[in-house]
Structures are given as structure tokens and as C-alpha cells.
N, C-alpha and C positions, 0 to 999 in steps of 0.2 A: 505445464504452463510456460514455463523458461523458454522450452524449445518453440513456442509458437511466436515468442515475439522475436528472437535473432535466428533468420533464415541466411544461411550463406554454404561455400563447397570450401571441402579441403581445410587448410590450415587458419582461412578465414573464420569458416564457422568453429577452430578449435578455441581464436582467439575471442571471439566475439561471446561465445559461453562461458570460459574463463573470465571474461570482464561482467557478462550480467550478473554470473554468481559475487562476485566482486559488490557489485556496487546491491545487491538485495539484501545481502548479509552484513556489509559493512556502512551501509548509507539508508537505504529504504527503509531498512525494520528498525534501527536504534533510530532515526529520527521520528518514523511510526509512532514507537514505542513513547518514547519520549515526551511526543508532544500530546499523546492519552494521560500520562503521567504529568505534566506539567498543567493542563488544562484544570487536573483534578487536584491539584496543588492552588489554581486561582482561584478556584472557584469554591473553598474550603477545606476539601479531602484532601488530609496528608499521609493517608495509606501507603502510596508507592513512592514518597516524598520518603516515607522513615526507610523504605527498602532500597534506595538509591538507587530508583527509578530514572529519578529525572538527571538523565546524564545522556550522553551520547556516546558512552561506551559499549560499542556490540557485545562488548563477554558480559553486561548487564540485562541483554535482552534478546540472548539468542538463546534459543532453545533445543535442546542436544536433538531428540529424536526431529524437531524441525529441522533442521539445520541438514541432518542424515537424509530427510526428504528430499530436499532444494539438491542436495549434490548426486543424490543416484536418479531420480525421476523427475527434478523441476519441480516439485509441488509441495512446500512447507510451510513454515510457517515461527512467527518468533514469540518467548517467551510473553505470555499474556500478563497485561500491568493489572495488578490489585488493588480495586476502587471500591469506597464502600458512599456512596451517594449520599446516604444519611447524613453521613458529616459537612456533607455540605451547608454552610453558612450564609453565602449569597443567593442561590437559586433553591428553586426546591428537588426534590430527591429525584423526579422522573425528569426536571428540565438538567440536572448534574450530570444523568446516566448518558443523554440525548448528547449535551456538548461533549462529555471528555471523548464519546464515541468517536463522532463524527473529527474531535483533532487530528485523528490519526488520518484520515483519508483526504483530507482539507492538505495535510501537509505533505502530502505526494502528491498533490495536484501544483503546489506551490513552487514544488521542488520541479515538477514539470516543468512547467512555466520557466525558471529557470534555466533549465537546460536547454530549452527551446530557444528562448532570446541567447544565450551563450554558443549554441552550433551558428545561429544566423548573422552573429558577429564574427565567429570566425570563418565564415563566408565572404563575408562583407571586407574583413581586413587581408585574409589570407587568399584571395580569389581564387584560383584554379588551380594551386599546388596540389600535388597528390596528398603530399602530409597530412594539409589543411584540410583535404576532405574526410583522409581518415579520422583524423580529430572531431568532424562534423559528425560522421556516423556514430562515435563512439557518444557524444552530446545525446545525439537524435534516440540511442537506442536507450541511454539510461532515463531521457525523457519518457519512453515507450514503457521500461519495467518500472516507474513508477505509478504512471495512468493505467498500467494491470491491475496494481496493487489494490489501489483506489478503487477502482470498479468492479471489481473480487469482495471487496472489504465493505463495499454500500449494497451487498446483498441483502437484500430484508429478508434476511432468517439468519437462526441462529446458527452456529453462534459467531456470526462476521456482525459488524460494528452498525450496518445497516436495519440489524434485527433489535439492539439498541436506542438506534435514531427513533427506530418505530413506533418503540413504547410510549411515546410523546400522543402518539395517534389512538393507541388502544385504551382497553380499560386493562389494567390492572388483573383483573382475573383471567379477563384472556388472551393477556400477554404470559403468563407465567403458567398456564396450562399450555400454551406453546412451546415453553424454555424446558417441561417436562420432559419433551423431547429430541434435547438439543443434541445427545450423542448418537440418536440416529439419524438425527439427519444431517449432521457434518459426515456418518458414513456415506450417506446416500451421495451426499456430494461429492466425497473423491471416488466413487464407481464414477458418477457423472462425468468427472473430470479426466481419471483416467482412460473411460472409454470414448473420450472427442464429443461427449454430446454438447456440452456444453460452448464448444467451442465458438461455433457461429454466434448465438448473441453475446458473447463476451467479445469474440474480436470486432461485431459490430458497433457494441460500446467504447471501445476502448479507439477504433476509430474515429468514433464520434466525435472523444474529448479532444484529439490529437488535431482534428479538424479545424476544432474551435480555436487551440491555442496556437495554431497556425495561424489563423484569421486573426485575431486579438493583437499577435506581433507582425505583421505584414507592414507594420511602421519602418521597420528595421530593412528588409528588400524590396 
């Protein structure tokens, strides 16, 4: 997945992988992480609250065999936060499952957004320095590995945070005769993934959203 979103030659593309691994492991997945863990903190579950979850510490939410993924193939994944929805106080058990999910993908979309208004000020301030541009691309591309993330992670199956949201929509017994299935079919998905099938509606997605938050900041150029 890495190598689809930083395309470049030579010592460009060594720096540019070097920087996505940077920012998915030390930025995307602790705040991912984090903010599944924090939701479920607001919302009464203190599960990953007693496990010192809610931190933005990545040695709290990396995941070794993930982590081994991201660095020899692009395709991992970080250490999953421990939610138990029952305890939730405020909402009820399937609407708890529904938000802590769905914080995690919300907050790479936010983080987007961010990065997107930050490359086009330094557009804006730094004009047509070479530096400045590098600086833009390096904005633009962590913008990019977070809108993967996010669009990866709103799959409605299990077990990405999509197949969670869903539950909202299902009944209960057939949601969880789906969930019986959940280790084969995250296999199914990294053949998927490994072997490019996937690729085109993902990078059509992940377009999409890059589109929009282009559109949304066009204030800024």
C-alpha cells in the first residue's frame, strides 16, 4: 500500500518511503489509535484508558508483526485498542462500538485536512523556492498516507473499523455470524492486496477524498 501512494526515481523515492514509514508509524497509527481509545474513554469505556491507550506514544500502539509489515511490504498495521462497549455509560453498546470506530478514520481525515491547508501555505508564503516545494510535497504526501488509511479502515468488513460502523445498520445476529469470519477474511484481503486487485478502487477513493479536501481549501490559493 506505501509504495502506491509515494511514486518517485532514484534517491527521491528512497527519501520519500523513508518519510511515509516516518509519519504511519510515528503519526497516523498513535493518533489512529488514540483517538479509538479516547472516544471510548468519552463515551464511558475505560478499557484502553486502564491500558494507557490514550497516549500518543507509538511504542503504545505499534504492533511488532505490524510494524515488520509496513517496513518490508507497505502493508501493516498498529496495535488494535481494547474496547468493551458494555461499559459504556452515555450511548448504548452498538451506538459506543459505531463512534469509537469510526474516531479512528475521522482522525486521519482531520489530520488530512491539515496537512493540506499547511503544504498550501507554504505555497502561498514560500512561492517558488525549490526548498518550499519540497516541503509542499512532503505536506501533500503525509496528507495522502493518511486518506489511505482512512479509506482502508472504513471497509465494511471485518475486521477494519468500517465493519464496526456497520453494526449500527445490522441486526445483531448478523453481524456477529459475519465477525465468525473475521480471520478469513482479513486473509482474503492481504492476497487482495498483495496481488494489486484492490488497487484501483482504493486509489479511486482515496482520490476522491484528496479532491474534496482540495476543494474545501481553495480559500487558501
Amino acid at each position: 500500500m506505501i509504495f502506491d501512494i509515494v511514486r518517485a526515481d532514484g534517491m527521491q523515492a528512497i527519501i520519500s518511503i523513508v518519510f511515509a514509514y516516518a509519519v504511519i508509524l510515528f503519526v497516523a497509527f498513535p493518533i489512529h489509535e488514540c483517538s479509538h481509545a479516547f472516544m471510548a474513554k468519552l463515551l464511558g469505556d475505560d478499557t484502553a484508558f486502564r491500558q494507557n491507550r490514550v497516549t500518543l506514544n507509538p511504542i503504545a500502539h505499534l504492533d511488532v508483526l505490524g510494524t515488520i509489515g509496513i517496513l518490508l511490504c507497505g502493508i501493516g498495521w498498529a496495535k488494535p485498542v481494547p474496547v468493551n462497549p458494555t461499559r459504556a455509560r452515555k450511548v448504548s453498546a452498538r451506538a459506543a462500538m459505531a463512534l469509537t470506530a469510526a474516531a479512528g478514520p475521522v482522525s486521519n481525515i482531520l489530520m488530512s485536512l491539515i496537512f493540506v491547508i499547511i503544504a498550501k501555505l507554504v505555497l502561498v508564503l514560500g512561492g517558488a523556492d525549490t526548498t518550499m516545494f519540497y516541503v509542499y510535497f512532503a505536506f501533500i504526501s503525509a496528507a495522502r498516507i493518511n486518506v489511505s488509511l482512512a479509506v482502508f479502515n472504513l471497509l465494511p468488513i471485518p475486521p477494519f473499523d468500517g465493519s464496526r460502523i456497520l453494526l449500527v445498520f445490522l441486526k445483531e445476529k448478523t453481524y456477529f455470524k459475519i465477525m465468525q469470519y473475521e480471520q478469513y477474511i482479513m486473509i482474503g484481503i492481504l492476497i487482495l492486496l498483495w496481488t494489486n486487485i484492490l488497487d484501483i478502487p482504493l486509489t479511486f477513493l482515496n482520490n476522491a477524498v484528496m479532491s474534496f479536501l482540495d476543494l474545501i481549501t481553495r480559500f487558501i490559493i
